[in-house]
N, C-alpha and C positions, 0 to 999 in steps of 0.2 A: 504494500500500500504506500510505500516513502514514495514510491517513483510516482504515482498519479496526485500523490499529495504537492509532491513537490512541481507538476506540470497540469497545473486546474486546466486550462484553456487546450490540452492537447486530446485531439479528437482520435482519438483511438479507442478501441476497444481493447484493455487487458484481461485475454484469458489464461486460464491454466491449464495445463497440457492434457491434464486426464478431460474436462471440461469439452478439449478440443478435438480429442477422437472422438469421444461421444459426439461431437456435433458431425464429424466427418463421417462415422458411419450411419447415422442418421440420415443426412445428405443421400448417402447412394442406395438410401433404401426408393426402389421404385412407388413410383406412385400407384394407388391402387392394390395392394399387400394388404390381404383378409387377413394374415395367418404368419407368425414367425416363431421360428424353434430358438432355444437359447438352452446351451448346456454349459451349467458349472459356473452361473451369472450370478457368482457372491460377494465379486470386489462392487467396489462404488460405480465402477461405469458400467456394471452388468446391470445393478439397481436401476442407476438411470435409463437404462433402454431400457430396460422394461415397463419402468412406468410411463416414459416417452410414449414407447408403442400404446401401450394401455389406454392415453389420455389421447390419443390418436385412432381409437377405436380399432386397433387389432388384436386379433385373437392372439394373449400369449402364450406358449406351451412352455414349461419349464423343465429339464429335468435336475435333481440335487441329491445329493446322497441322503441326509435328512431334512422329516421335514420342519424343522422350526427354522432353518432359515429362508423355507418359502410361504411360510406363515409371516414371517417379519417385514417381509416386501408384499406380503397380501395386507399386512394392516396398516401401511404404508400408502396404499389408495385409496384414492377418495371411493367411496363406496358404490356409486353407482359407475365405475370403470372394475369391480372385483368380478364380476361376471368373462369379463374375458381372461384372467387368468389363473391357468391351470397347469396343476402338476402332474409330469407323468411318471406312473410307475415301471415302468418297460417302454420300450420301444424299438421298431425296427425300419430297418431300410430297405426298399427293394430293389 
C-alpha cells in the first residue's frame, strides 16, 4: 500500500499476482459454460473461481478429498448461488 499511498493521482490498477490468475483464467473461460469441473480447489484462487463461476450462474462440480473443506466454500455463498455447487464422490472420464 506505500507505493499507491505514496502516488494518489497514478491511475493504475495495483493487483496481486494470485488476484491476477484468477482474473486470467476467468478471462479464457468461454462464454456460455453451463458446467465446470475443478479438482483439489482448496488454495485461495480455487475459492475464488469457484465462487466466481457460482455468482456467474454455473454449475460447479467439485471434487476434495474431504468434505469440510467443500462445506466451507458452500457457506461461503451467498445462498441463492449454493444450488449450483456440488460435490462429487467418484468420477470418470471417457
Amino acid at each position: 500500500m506505500l507505493f499507491v499511498d505514496k502516488h494518489p493521482n497514478l491511475r493504475v490498477r495495483v493487483v496481486h499476482g494470485n488476484m491476477f490468475t484468477v482474473a486470467v483464467i476467468l478471462n479464457e473461460i468461454p462464454q456460455g459454460v453451463k458446467e465446470a469441473f475443478l479438482k483439489g480447489a482448496t488454495s485461495r484462487l480455487g475459492r475464488a473461481i469457484a465462487l466466481y463461476l457460482c455468482q456467474k450462474k454455473v454449475k460447479v462440480l467439485v471434487k476434495f478429498l474431504t468434505f469440510p473443506i467443500f462445506f466451507t466454500i458452500f457457506l461461503a455463498l451467498y445462498f441463492c448461488f449454493r444450488f449450483l455447487y456440488f460435490l462429487l464422490t467418484r468420477y470418470s472420464f471417457f
